[in-house]
C-alpha positions in Angstrom: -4.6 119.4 84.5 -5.4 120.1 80.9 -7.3 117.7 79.2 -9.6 117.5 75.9 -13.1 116.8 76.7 -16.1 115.9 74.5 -18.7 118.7 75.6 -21.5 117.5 73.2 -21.7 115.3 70.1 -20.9 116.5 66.8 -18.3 118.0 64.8 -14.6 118.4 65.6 -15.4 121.8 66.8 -17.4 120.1 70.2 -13.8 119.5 71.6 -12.7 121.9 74.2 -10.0 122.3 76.4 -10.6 122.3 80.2 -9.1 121.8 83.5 -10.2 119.1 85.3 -9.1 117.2 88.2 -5.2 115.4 88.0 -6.4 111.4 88.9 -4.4 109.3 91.7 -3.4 105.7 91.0 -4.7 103.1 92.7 -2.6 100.2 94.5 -2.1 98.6 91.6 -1.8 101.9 88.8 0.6 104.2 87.9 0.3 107.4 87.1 1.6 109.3 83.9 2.6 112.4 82.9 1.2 112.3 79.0 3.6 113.2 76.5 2.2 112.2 73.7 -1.0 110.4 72.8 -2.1 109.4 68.7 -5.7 109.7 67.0 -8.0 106.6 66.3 -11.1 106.0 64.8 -13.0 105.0 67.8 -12.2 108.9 68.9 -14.1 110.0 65.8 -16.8 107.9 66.5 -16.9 108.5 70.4 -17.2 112.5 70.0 -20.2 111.9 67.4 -21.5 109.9 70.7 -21.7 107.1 68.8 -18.7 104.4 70.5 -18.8 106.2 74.8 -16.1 104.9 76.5 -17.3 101.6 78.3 -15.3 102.3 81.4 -15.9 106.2 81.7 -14.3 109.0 84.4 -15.8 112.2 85.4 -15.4 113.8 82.3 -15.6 112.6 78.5 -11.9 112.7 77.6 -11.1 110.8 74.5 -7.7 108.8 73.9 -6.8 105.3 73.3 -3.1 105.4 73.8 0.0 107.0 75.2 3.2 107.5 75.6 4.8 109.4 78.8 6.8 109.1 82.0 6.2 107.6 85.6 5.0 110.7 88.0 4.1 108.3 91.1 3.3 104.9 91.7 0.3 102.4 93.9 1.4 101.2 96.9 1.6 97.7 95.5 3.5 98.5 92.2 6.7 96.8 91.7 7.6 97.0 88.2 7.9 100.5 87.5 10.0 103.5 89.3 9.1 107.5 88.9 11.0 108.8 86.0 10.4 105.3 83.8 9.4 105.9 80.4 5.8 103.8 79.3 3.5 103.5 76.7 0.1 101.6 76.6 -3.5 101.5 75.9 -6.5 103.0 78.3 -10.3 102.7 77.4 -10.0 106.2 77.4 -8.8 109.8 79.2 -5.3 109.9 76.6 -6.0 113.5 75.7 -5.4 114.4 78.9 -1.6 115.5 80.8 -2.3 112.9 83.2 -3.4 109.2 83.1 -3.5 106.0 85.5 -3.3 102.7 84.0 -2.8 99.8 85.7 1.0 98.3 86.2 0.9 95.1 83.9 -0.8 97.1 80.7 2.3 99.5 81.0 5.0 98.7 78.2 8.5 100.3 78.5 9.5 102.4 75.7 11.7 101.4 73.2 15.3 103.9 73.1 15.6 103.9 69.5 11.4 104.8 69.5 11.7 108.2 71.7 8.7 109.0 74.0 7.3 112.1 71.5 7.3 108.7 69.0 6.2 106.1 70.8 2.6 107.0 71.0 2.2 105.7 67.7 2.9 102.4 68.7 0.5 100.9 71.0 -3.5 101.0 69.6 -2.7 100.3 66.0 0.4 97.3 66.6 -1.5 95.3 69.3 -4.5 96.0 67.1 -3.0 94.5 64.1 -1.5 92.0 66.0 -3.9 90.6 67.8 -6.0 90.1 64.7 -3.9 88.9 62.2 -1.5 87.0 64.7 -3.5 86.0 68.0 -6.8 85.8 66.4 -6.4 84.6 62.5 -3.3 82.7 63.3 -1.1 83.7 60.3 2.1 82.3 59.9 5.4 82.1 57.9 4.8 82.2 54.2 1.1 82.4 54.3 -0.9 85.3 52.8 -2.5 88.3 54.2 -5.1 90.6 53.1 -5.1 94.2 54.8 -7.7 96.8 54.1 -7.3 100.2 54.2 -3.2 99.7 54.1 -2.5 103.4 54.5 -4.1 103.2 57.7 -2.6 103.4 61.2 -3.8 99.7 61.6 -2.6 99.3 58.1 1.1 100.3 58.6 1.3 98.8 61.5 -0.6 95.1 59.8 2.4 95.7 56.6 5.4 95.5 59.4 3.8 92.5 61.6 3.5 90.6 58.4 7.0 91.2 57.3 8.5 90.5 60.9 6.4 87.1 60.9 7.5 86.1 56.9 4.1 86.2 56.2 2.8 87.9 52.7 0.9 90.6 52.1 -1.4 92.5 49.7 -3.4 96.1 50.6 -6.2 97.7 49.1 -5.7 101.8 49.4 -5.7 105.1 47.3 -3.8 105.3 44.4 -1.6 108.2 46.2 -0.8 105.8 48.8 0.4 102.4 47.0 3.9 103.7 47.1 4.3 104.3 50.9 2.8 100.6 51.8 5.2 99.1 49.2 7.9 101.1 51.1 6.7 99.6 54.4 7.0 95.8 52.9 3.6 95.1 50.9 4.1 92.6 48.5 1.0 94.3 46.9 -0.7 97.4 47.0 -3.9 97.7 45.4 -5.9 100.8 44.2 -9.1 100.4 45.8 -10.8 102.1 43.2 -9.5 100.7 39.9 -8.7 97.2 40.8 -10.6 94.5 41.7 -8.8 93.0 45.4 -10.5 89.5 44.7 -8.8 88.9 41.5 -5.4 90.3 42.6 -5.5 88.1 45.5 -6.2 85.0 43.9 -3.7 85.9 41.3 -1.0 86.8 43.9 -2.4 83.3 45.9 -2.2 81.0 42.6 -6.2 80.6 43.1 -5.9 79.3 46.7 -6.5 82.5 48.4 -5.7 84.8 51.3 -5.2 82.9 54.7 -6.2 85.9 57.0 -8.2 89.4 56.3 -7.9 92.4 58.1 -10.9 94.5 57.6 -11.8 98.0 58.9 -13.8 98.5 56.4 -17.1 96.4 56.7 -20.1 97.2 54.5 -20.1 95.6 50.8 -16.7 94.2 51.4 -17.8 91.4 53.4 -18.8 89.4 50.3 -16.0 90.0 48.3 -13.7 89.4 51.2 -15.0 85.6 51.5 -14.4 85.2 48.0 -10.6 85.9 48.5 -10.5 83.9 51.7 -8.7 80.8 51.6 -9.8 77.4 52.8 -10.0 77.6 56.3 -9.6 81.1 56.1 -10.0 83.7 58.7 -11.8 87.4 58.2 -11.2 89.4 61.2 -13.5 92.6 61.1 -11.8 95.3 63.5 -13.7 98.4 61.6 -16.5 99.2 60.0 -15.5 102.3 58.1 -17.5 101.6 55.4 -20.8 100.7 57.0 -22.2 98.2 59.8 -24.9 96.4 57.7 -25.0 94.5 54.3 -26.4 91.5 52.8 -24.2 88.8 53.0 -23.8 85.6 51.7 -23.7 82.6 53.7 -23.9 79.7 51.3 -20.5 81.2 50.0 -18.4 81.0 53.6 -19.5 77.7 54.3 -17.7 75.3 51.7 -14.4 77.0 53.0 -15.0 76.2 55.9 -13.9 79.6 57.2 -14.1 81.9 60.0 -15.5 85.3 60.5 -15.2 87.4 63.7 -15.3 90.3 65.1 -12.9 91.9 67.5 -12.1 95.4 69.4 -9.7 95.8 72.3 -11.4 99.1 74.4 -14.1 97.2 75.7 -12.3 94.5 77.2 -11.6 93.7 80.8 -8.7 94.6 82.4 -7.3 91.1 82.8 -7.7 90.5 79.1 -5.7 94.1 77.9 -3.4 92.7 80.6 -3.0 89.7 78.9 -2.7 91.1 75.0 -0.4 93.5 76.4 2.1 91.1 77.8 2.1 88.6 75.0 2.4 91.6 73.0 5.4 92.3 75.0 7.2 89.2 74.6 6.5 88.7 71.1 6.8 91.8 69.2 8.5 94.2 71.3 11.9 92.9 70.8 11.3 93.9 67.2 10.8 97.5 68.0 14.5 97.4 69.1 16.0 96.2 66.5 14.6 98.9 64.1 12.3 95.4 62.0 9.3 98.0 63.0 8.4 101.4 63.4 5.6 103.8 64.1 4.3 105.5 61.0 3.3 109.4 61.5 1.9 111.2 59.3 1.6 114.6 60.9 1.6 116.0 64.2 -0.2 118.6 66.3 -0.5 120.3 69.6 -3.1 119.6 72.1 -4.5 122.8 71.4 -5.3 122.0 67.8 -6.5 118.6 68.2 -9.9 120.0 66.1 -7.6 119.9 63.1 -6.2 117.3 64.1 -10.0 115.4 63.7 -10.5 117.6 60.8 -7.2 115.8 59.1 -8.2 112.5 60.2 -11.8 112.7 58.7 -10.6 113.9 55.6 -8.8 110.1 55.0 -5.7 112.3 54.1 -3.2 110.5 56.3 -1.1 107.7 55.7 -0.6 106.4 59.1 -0.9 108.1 62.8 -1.7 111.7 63.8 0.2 112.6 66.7 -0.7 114.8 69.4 2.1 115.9 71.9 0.2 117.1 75.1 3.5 117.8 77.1 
């Protein structure tokens, strides 16, 4: 099969297109043919050798997520047939024609999605989710903060908040605001002309922002605390703007607030399991009813997938780059 694989570290030009061996599920996997998978950061930063895949094949295939169809099936799978349409996240090996993933981390594709679509969904959704939702606990008619709202964690944060009547301000670029008001933002903040503290306490009536979702990281982390409500959660899931800064204890303390950290490729299989099924039952129905939507910004053959990294390190994107393998 044809897959992408990470030759060396460096530039988008290190990715090369090879043939490698076609995997077999085990009793418990199925195996799909790739239609589509989507571009995330942690590809970026796993070609610069800098985030390896913590479960790792034969070869260095990048790829978080997928869309495709059923080609064969464990001897002790019972919930999908050959010919089923799925969608789902993998540690790794999504630039690739074939993938195995295990049974239960499979999620059926929503009709009104399409498979070329629906590999949009997956990484960025149960991402976004699992932060604001599973981790920060926001609820009805409280108030969200989303970083880099353009994003494809940041389209995908904008709809979840919308679905759950939560609130929502963003920080992006100017050129963006208008496509995350279109998505639901209540606000959408130019990063670079507007101070995000003072609009959220504004927007909050001085209380401030329940839950933060931050890929960014570096100097943020201050300012973040001082939008944070009492009790307040700041869930870090990227660090776009840099891993260390000086931060400011004293000041998360009286609010009695929480900051964590959080990825989803390094967990165990019983845990993706897990965020995968509640992810199921919770926001999946929403997919069908057209309340969300995968947001893509461009898409591109396998063949091209160095543009494709060239596009998504230029920050030029509002939501996912798409790459149809099949």
């Amino acid at each position: 099969m044809r897959a992408v694989v990470i030759t060396k570290y460096g530039d988008p030009d290190v990715l090369s297109i090879k043939e490698v061996e076609k995997p077999t599920p085990k009793h418990d996997e199925i195996l799909v043919k790739v239609r589509a998978t989507s571009l995330n950061r942690a590809d970026l930063m796993q070609r610069r050798g800098l985030y390896p895949d913590p479960f790792p094949g034969a070869h260095d295939i990048p790829g978080l997520e997928f869309s495709g169809t059923v080609e064969s099936c464990g001897d002790s799978v019972t919930n999908w047939n050959v010919g089923d349409e799925v969608m789902g996240i993998v540690s790794g090996g999504a630039y690739a024609e074939y993938l195995v993933v295990p049974e239960m981390q499979a999620i059926t594709v929503p009709q009104n999605i399409g498979l070329a679509n629906a590999a949009a969904i997956p990484e960025v959704f149960i991402t976004a989710w699992d932060a604001l939702v599973c981790q920060a606990n926001l609820q009805a008619g409280q108030w969200a903060l989303v970083h880099a709202g353009a994003s494809g964690v940041g389209t995908a944060a904008i709809q979840i908040c919308k679905a759950i009547g939560a609130y929502v301000v963003v920080t992006c670029s100017a050129g963006k605001r208008d496509a995350c008001l279109a998505l639901g933002a209540d606000l959408a903040i130019d990063y670079k002309t507007a101070d995000f503290v003072e609009v959220a306490m504004q927007a909050t009536h001085g209380k401030g922002v329940t839950a933060i979702l931050d890929v960014i990281g570096g100097d943020y982390l201050n300012r973040n605390v001082s939008a944070l409500a009492l009790k307040g959660t700041i869930v870090q899931v990227g660090l776009m703007g840099g891993g260390s800064t000086a931060f400011n204890i004293g000041a998360l303390m009286p609010k009695r607030a929480r900051l964590m950290g959080t990825v989803l490729r390094p967990r165990p299989v019983d845990e993706k399991i897990a965020v995968t099924q509640r992810f199921i039952a919770e926001m999946m129905p929403l997919f069908a009813v057209g309340k969300m939507r995968p947001v893509i910004d461009r898409r591109f053959e396998l063949n091209q997938i160095v543009e494709a990294h060239q596009l998504m390190e230029s920050n030029a994107n509002t939501g996912k780059i798409v790459i149809d393998v099949c």
